[in-house]
N, C-alpha and C positions, 0 to 999 in steps of 0.2 A: 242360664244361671251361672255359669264357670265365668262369662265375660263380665258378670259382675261382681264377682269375689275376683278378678284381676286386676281392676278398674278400681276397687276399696282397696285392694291389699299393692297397687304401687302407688294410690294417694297417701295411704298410711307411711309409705316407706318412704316417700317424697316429703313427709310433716315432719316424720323425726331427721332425716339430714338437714331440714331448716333449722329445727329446734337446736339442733348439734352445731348448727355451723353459726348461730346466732350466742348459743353460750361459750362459743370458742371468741368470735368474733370482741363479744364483752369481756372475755378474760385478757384478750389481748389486749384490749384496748385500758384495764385496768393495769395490769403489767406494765405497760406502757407509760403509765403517768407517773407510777410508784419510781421506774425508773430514771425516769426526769428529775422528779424531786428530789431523789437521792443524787442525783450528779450536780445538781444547785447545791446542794449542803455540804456536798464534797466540795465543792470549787470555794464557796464562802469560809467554810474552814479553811482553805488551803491559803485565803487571800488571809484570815486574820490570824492565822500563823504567821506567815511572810510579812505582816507588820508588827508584831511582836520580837524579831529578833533584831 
């Protein structure tokens, strides 16, 4: 009985470091686009300033 409460309880622990490193995974990768975008709108400002003066 003990080797199958150890067998459930390191699946269980092994489901939530998936679940963790999958919603780390998608926050990087949202981070990651946000800061794209923002370094595009920096750079296009920076160009339609520099044609302005």
């Amino acid at each position: 009985m003990g080797f199958v409460h150890v067998v459930w309880g390191g699946a269980s622990l092994v489901a939530i470091a998936v679940g963790w490193l999958f919603i780390a995974w998608r926050g990087g990768k949202h981070l990651n686009e946000r800061i794209t975008e923002q370094l595009s709108r920096s750079a296009a400002l920076e160009r339609e300033c520099s044609t302005l003066r």
